[in-house]
C-alpha positions in Angstrom: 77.3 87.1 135.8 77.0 90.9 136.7 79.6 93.0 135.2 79.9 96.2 136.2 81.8 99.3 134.7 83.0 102.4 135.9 85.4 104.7 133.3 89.3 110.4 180.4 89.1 110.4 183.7 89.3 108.6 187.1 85.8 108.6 187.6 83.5 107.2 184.8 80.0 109.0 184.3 77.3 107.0 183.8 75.1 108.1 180.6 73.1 105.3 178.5 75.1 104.0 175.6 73.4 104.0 172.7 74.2 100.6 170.1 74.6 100.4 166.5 72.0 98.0 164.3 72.8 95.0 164.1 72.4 95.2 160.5 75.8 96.5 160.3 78.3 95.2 157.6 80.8 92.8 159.7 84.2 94.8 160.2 85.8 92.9 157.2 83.4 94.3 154.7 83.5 98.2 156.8 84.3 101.0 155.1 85.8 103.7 157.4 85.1 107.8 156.7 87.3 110.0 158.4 85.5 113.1 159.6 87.6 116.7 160.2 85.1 117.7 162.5 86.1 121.5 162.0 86.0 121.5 158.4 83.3 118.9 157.7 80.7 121.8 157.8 80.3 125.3 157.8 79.6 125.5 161.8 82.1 123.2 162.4 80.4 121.4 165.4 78.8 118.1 166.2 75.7 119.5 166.1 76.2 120.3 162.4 77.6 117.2 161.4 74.9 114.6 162.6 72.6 116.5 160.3 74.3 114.9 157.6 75.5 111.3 158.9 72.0 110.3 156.6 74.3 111.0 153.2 76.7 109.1 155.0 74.7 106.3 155.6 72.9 106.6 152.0 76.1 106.7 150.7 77.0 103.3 152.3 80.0 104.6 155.1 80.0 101.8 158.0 82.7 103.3 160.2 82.6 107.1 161.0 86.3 108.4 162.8 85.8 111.4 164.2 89.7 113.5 164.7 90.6 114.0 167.7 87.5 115.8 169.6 89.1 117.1 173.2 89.7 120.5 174.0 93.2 121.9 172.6 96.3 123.1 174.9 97.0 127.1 174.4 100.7 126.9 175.4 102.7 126.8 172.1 99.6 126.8 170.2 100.2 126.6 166.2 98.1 128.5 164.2 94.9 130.2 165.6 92.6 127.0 166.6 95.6 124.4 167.4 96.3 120.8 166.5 93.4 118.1 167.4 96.2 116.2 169.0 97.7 119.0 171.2 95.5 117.4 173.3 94.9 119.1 177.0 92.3 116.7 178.6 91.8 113.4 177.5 87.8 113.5 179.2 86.1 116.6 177.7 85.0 118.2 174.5 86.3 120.9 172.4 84.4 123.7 172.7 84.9 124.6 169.3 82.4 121.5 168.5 79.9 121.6 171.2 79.1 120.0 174.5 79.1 116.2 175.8 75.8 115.8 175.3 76.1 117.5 171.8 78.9 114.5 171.0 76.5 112.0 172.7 73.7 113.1 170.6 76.0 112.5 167.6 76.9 109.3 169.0 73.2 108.3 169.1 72.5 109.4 165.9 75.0 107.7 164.0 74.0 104.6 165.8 70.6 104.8 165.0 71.7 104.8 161.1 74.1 102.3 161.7 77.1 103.7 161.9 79.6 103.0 164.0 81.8 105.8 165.8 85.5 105.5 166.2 87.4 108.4 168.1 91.0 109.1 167.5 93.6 108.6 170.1 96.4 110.5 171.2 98.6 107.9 173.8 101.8 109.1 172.6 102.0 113.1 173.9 99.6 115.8 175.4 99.9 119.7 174.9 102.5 120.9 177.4 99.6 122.4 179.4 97.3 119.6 179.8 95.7 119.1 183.1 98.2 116.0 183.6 101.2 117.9 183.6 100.4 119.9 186.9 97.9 117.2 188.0 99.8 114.3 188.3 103.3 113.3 189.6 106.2 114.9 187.2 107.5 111.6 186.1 104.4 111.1 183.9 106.5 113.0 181.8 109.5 112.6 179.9 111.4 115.5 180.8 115.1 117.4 179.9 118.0 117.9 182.3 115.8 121.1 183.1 112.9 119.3 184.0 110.9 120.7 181.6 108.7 118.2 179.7 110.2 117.6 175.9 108.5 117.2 172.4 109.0 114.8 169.1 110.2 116.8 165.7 109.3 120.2 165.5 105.7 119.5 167.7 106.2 122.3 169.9 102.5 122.2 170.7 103.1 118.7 172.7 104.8 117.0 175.7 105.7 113.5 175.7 104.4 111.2 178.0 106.6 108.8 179.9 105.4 105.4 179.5 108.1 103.9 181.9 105.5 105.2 184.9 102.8 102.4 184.9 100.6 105.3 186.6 100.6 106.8 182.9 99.3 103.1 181.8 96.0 103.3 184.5 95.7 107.0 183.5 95.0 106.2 179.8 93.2 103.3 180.6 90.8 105.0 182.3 90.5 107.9 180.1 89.9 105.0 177.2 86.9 103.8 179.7 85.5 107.0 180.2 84.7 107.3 176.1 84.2 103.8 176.0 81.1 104.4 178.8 79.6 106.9 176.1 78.7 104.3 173.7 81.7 104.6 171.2 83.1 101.6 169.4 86.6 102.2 169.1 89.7 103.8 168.9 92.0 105.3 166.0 95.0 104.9 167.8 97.7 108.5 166.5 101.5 107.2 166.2 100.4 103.5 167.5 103.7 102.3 167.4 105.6 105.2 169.6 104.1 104.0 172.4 105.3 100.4 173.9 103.3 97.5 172.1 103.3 96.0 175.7 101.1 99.0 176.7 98.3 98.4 173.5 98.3 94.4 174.3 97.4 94.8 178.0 94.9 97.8 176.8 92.9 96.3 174.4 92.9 92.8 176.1 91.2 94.6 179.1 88.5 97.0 177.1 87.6 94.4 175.3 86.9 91.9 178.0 84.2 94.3 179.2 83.4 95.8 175.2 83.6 92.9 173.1 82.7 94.4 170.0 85.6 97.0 170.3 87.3 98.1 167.0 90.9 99.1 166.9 92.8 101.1 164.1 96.6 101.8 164.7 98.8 104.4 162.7 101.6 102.2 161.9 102.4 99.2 160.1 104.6 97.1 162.6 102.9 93.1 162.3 103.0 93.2 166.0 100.0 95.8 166.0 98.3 93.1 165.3 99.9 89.9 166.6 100.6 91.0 170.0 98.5 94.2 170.3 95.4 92.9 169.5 94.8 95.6 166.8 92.0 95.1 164.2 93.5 97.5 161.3 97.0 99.3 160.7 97.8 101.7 158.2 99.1 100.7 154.8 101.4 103.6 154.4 103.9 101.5 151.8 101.1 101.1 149.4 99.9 104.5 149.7 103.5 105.7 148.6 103.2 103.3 146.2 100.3 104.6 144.7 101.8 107.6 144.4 104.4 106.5 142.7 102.7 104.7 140.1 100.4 107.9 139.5 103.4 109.6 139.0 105.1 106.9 136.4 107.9 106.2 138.5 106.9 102.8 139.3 104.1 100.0 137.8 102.7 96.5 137.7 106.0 94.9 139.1 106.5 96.9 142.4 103.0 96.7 143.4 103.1 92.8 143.0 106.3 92.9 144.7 104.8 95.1 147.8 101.3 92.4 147.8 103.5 89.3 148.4 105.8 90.9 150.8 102.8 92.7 152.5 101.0 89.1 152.6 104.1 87.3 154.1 104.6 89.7 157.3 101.2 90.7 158.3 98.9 88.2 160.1 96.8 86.5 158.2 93.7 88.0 160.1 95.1 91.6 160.0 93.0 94.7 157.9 95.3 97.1 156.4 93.6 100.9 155.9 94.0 101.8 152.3 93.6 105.2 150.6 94.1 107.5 148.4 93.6 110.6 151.3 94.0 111.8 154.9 94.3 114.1 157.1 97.8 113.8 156.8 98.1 114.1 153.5 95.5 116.1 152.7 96.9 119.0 154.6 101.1 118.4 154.2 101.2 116.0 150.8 98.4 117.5 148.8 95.2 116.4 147.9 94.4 112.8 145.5 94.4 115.6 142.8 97.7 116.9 143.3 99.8 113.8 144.2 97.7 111.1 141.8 96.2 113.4 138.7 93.8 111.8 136.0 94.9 108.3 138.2 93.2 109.2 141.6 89.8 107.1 141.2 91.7 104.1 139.3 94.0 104.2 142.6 90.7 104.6 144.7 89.6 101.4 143.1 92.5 99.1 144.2 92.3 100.3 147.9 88.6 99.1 147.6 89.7 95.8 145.9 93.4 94.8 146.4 93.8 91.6 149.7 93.7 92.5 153.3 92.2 96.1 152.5 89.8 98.3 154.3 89.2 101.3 152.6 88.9 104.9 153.8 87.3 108.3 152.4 88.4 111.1 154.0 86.2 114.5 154.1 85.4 116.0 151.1 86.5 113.5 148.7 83.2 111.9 148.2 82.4 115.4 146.5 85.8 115.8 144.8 86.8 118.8 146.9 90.1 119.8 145.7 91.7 121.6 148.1 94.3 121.5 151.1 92.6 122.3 154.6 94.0 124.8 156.8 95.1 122.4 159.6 95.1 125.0 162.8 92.2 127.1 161.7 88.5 127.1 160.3 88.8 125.9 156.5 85.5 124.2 155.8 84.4 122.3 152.8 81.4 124.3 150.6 77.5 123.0 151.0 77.5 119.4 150.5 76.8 118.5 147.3 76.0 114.9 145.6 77.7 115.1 142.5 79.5 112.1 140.5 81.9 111.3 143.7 79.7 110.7 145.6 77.8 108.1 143.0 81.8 107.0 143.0 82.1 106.3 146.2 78.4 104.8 146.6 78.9 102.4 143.8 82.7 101.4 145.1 81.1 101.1 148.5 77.9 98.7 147.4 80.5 96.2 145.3 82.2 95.9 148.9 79.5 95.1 150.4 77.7 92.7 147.9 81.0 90.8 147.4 82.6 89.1 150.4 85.4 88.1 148.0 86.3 91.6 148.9 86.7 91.3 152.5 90.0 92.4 154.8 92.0 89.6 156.6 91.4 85.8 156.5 87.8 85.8 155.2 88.6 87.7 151.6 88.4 85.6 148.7 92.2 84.6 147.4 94.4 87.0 145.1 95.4 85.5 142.3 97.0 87.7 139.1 95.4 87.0 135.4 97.7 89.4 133.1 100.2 91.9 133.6 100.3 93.2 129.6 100.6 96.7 128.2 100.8 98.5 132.1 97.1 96.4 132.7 96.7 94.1 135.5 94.3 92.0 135.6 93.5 90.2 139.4 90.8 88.0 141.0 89.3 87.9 144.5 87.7 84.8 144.8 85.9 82.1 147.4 83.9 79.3 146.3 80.5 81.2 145.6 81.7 85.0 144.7 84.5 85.9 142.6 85.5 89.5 141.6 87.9 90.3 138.7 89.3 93.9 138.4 90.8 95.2 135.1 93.7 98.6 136.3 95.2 100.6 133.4 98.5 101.6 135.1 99.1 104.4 132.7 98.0 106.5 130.8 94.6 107.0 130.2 94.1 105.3 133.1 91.4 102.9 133.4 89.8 100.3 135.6 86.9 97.7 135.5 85.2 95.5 138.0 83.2 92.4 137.0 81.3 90.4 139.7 79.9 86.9 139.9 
């Protein structure tokens, strides 16, 4: 026993498409990293960032998703540098981060470490000056009694497309090609579930008959991501909440139980659900694992590493404990990297993953079963025939956590 403790475009261009090692961890034992390109280093650019895709890849990352990397709409433009997914041509690079052979460079790199490279994807909306709005037929877009195109909430900065026009399905289909034709594995598909499942089935069907080891990653939590829309992952935004909560000492041991057997009886059986503690989204509106989760946030980081049907995700920064919202329309970058005790964190979460398929997302993870449930302390095992994993979570005050292996 080893126990372990731890207090787009109509035309595609043709360009050679680099492939990852195929030493990579299979997608059930992945660990996804999301990278804010603009804050993930000082110069902001993909340039920049491949220089440090080796800590990455010492640090054990598997999956690196990239936020969205095409240029930005100037019509109704928030802030000084925009919204990533104010998106104004679905086939083209930022400026702000280079050139398309900087991002294939990138591409290359990562591969050669073994790191696969998932780009996010806006389906739902473009900025209101993107080059389909005056490119393409008007009824692309949904539009008011005006005719001018409309927007979700207060996202002034976007237009919504009109997924009734089957013309808008072959225009992101081909866009989806064009990326695909760089060498990228996948997609992290923004507001999955705004735009008709019908729409992702028939998408992801067709990439992947020609890019079979495509990997797809919804926001949203709808089952039929997976059963109908072919998605690999979907976003565990009840447990996240949940996490909060607990941090917080609203809720404990009960709810959580509650949330894994009703989680378990919806979702396939095959379905990954993205666990964390941090994103983007949260990062910049909620607050940072700090704020929302206290002297709780790496006990919390442990169970989206170890709880059934979990993939977990680090988000920039937090394998150095930056503490700190990021600007979201303008430059806001994190310090000089430093390897400090998040990052051995993070390495060490990331190394019991991989060394214990008991771990693993969907079907092939070892079976949850509950020990104890005394004094705030649950007590849970992953287990298959030949690996087991038992994880010990304080769920108060002091928190606490342990992880023994065999």
């Amino acid at each position: 026993m080893k126990k372990i403790l731890f207090a787009i475009c109509a035309a595609l261009m043709a360009v050679s498409c680099s492939q990852p090692k195929a030493s990579q961890q299979p997608l059930e034992n992945s660990v996804v990293y999301e990278m804010n390109v603009r804050q993930y280093t000082p110069e902001g650019t993909f340039a920049a960032a491949a220089e440090q895709l080796p800590r990455l890849a010492e640090m054990g990352v598997d999956i690196v998703w990239l936020m969205p990397i095409y240029p930005i709409g100037v019509e109704g433009r928030k802030g000084t540098l925009g919204s990533y997914y104010a998106v104004k041509n679905y086939c083209d690079i930022n400026p702000e981060f280079g050139t398309l052979e900087d991002f294939d460079n990138f591409v290359a790199e990562a591969h050669r470490l073994g790191l696969r490279v998932v780009i996010d994807w806006v389906a739902n909306h473009t900025s209101p000056d993107a080059v389909w709005v005056t490119g393409q037929d008007p009824t692309w877009y949904e539009r008011d009694a005006e005719g001018n195109t409309t927007f979700t909430a207060d996202w002034s900065d976007t237009a919504n497309l009109n997924y009734e026009n089957k013309d808008v399905w072959k225009g992101m289909q081909d866009a989806l090609r064009f990326w695909m034709e760089r060498g990228i594995d996948g997609f992290r598909c923004d507001m999955a579930c705004e735009v008709p499942l019908e729409f992702w089935q028939e998408t992801i069907a067709g990439l992947r008959a020609d890019y079979p080891h495509m990997y797809w990653l919804a926001e949203g939590e709808e089952p039929k991501l997976h059963s109908l829309s072919g998605f690999n992952t979907s976003y565990a935004w009840e447990l996240h909440h949940m996490l909060n909560a607990i941090a917080r000492g609203e809720k404990n041991i009960p709810e959580l139980l509650e949330y894994i057997e009703k989680d378990a009886q919806r979702q396939p059986e095959n379905a990954f659900r993205l666990m964390f503690t941090s994103n983007h989204d949260e990062n910049s509106w909620a607050g940072t694992e700090f704020e929302r989760m206290g002297d709780a946030a790496k006990l919390m980081a442990v169970l989206t590493f170890t709880l059934p049907n979990g993939q977990p995700l680090i988000y920039t920064g937090q394998e150095m404990g930056w503490n700190k919202r990021f600007e979201f329309f303008e430059k806001d970058h994190i310090p000089a990297w430093e390897k400090n005790e998040y990052f051995d964190f993070y390495k060490w979460l990331i190394g019991i993953r991989h060394d214990n398929p008991a771990l693993a997302a969907g079907s092939k993870g070892g079976k949850f079963e509950v020990v104890s449930t005394e004094d705030s302390t649950l007590v849970f095992t992953r287990k298959l025939p030949d690996n087991k994993v038992t994880v010990k979570a304080q769920l108060k005050a002091p928190w606490g956590y342990e992880i023994i292996t065999e």
